[in-house]
C-alpha positions in Angstrom: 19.8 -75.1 83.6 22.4 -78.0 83.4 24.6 -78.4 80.5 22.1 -81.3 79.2 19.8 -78.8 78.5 22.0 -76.4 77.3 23.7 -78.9 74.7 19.7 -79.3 73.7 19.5 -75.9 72.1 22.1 -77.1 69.4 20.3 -76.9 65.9 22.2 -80.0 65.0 22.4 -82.2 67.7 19.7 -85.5 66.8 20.3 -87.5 70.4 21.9 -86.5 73.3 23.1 -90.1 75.3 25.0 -89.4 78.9 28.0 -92.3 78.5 28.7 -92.6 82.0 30.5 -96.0 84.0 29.2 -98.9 85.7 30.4 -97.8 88.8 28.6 -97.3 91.5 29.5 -93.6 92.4 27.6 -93.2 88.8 24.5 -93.9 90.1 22.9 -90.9 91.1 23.5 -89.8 87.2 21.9 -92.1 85.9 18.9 -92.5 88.2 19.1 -88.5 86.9 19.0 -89.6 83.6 16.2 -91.9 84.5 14.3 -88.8 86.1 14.1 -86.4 83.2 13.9 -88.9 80.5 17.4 -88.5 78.8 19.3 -91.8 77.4 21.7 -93.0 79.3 24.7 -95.7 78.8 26.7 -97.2 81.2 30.3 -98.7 80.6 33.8 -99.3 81.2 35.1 -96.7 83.8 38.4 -96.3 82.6 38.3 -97.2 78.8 36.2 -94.0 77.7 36.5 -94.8 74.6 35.5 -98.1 74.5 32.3 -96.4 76.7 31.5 -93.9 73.8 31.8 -96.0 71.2 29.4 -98.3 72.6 27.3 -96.1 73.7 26.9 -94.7 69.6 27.0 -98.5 68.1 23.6 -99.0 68.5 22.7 -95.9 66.6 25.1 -96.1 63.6 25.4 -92.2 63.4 26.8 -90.5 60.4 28.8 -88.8 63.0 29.1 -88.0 67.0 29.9 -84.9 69.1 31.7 -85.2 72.0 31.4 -83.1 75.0 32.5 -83.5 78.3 30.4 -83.5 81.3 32.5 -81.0 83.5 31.4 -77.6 81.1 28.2 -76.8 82.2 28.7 -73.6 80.1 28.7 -75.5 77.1 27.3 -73.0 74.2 24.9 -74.5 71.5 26.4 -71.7 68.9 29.5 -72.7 69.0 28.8 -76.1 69.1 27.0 -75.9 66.0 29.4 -74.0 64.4 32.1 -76.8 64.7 29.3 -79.1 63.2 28.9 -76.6 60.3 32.7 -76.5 60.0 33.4 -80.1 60.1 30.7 -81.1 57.6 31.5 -78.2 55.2 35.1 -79.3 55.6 34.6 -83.1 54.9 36.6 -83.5 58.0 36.7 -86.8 59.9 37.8 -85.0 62.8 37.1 -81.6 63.9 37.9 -80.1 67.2 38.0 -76.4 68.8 40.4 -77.8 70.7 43.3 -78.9 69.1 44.6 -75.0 69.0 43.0 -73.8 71.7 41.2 -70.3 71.1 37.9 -70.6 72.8 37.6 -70.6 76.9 38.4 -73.9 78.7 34.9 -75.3 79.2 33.5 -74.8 75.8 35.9 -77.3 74.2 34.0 -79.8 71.6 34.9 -82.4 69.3 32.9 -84.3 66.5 34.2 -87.1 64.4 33.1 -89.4 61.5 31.1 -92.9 63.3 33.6 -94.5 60.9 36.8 -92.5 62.5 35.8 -93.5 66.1 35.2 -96.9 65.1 39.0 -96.9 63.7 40.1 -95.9 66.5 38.4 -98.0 69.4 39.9 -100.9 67.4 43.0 -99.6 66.9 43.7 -97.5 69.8 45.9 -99.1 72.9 48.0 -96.9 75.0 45.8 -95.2 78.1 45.5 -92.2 77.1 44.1 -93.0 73.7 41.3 -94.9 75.8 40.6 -92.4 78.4 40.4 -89.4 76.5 38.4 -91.4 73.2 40.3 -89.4 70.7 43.9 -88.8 70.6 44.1 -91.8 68.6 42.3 -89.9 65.4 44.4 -86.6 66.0 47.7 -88.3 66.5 46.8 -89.9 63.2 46.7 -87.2 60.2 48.2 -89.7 57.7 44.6 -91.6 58.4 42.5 -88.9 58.7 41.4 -85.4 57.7 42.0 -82.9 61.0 40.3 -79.5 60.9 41.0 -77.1 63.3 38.2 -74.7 64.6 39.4 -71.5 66.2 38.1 -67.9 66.9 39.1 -64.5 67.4 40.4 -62.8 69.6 41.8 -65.5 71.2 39.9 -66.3 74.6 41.5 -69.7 75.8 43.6 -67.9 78.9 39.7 -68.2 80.3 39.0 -71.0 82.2 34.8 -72.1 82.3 35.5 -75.7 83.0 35.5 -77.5 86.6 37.4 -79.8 88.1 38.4 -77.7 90.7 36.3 -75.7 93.8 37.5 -72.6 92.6 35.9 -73.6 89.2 32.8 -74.2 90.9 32.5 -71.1 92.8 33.2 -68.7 89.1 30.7 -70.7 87.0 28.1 -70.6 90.3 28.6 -66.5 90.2 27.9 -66.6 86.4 24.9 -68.9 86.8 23.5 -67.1 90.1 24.0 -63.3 87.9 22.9 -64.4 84.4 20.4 -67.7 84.4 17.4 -65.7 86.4 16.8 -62.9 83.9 17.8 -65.6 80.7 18.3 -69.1 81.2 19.5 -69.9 78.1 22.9 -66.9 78.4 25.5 -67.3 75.6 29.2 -67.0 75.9 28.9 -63.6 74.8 26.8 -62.9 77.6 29.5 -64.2 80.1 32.3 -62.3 78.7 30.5 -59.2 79.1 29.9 -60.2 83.1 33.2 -60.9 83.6 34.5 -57.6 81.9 32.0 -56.0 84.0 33.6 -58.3 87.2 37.2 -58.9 86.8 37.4 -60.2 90.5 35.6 -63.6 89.2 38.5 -64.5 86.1 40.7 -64.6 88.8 39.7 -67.3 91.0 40.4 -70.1 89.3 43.0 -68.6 86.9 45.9 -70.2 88.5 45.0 -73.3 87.2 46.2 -75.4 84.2 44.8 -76.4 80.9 44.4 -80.1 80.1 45.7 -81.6 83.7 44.0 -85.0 83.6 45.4 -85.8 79.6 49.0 -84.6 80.9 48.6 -87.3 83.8 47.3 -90.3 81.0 50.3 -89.6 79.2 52.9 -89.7 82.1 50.7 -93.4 82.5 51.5 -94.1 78.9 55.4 -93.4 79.7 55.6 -95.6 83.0 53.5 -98.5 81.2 50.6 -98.0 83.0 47.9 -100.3 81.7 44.8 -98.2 82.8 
């Protein structure tokens, strides 16, 4: 199961649209895309959030969840419970990962259409264009900020990949969960990794958050990406 169909199982997701570059490395996604019938828009490599926001315009959304591509253990409950969260806050923004508390790789976002419209006109240094929303976030005077978080805290874990040694831990959980129940939850993985220690350790090593860290070193040496 990919993390497309995973997001699928969300109660409260309407659309799923892949916002993916121009570039051609990009292709293969979305001929993918093309393959299994799921909407796909293609944009500015760099400028993410000038990708995102186009990629929602045409739809005019009361609001839009944003999750990353590299968490293909991206769990429908708790994306729907920062859904529930935001809307029963009013929030403009809400995000699990602002304090994080959840595993890396199950990070989510949703905003207010109006919110990320503010900020893809307003928003110029590079990381606020890479990473679509530090703008809103770096802004609470302009908008309401809510905070999702669980207990116990879990965000030591790491689930997301950038790295090989991601790859190999989230290939272990998919190879001993998905046969017997393709749609596993996070609960479901913490219990496999409690019964196998040996797999929190491969990747553990690794930092939280590397690729914003680098966009804001960009924004200090005046990098215009």
């Amino acid at each position: 199961m990919s993390s497309g169909e995973r997001v699928l199982r969300s109660r409260h997701i309407d659309r799923l649209i892949l916002a993916t570059s121009t570039a051609a490395s990009d292709d293969p996604l979305a001929e993918l895309c093309r393959d299994r019938g799921i909407d796909c828009f293609r944009g500015n490599l760099d400028d993410v959030l000038d990708r995102v926001y186009r990629a929602a315009e045409a739809h005019q959304p009361t609001h839009v969840v944003r999750l990353t591509a590299d968490c293909p253990l991206a769990d429908p409950a708790v994306i729907d419970a920062l859904i529930a969260f935001c809307l029963e806050g009013g929030f403009d923004y809400a995000s699990n990962a602002l304090e994080p508390t959840f595993p890396d790789g199950l990070d989510a976002e949703i905003m207010t259409y109006a919110a990320l419209r503010e900020a893809w006109n307003s928003a110029h240094l590079p990381s606020q264009r890479e990473h679509v929303t530090p703008y809103i976030y770096q802004h609470a005077d302009r908008f309401s900020i809510g905070s999702f978080k669980r207990e116990p805290d879990l965000s030591a874990l790491r689930w997301t990949v950038d790295e090989r040694r991601d790859y190999e831990l989230v290939s272990a959980v998919y190879d001993a969960l998905y046969p017997a129940n393709p749609a596993f939850s996070s609960e479901d993985v913490l219990r496999l990794l409690q019964a196998r220690p040996e797999l929190s350790t491969l990747n553990a090593h690794f930092g939280r958050n590397a690729g914003y860290q680098a966009s804001l070193e960009r924004d200090r040496a005046g990098d215009p990406r």
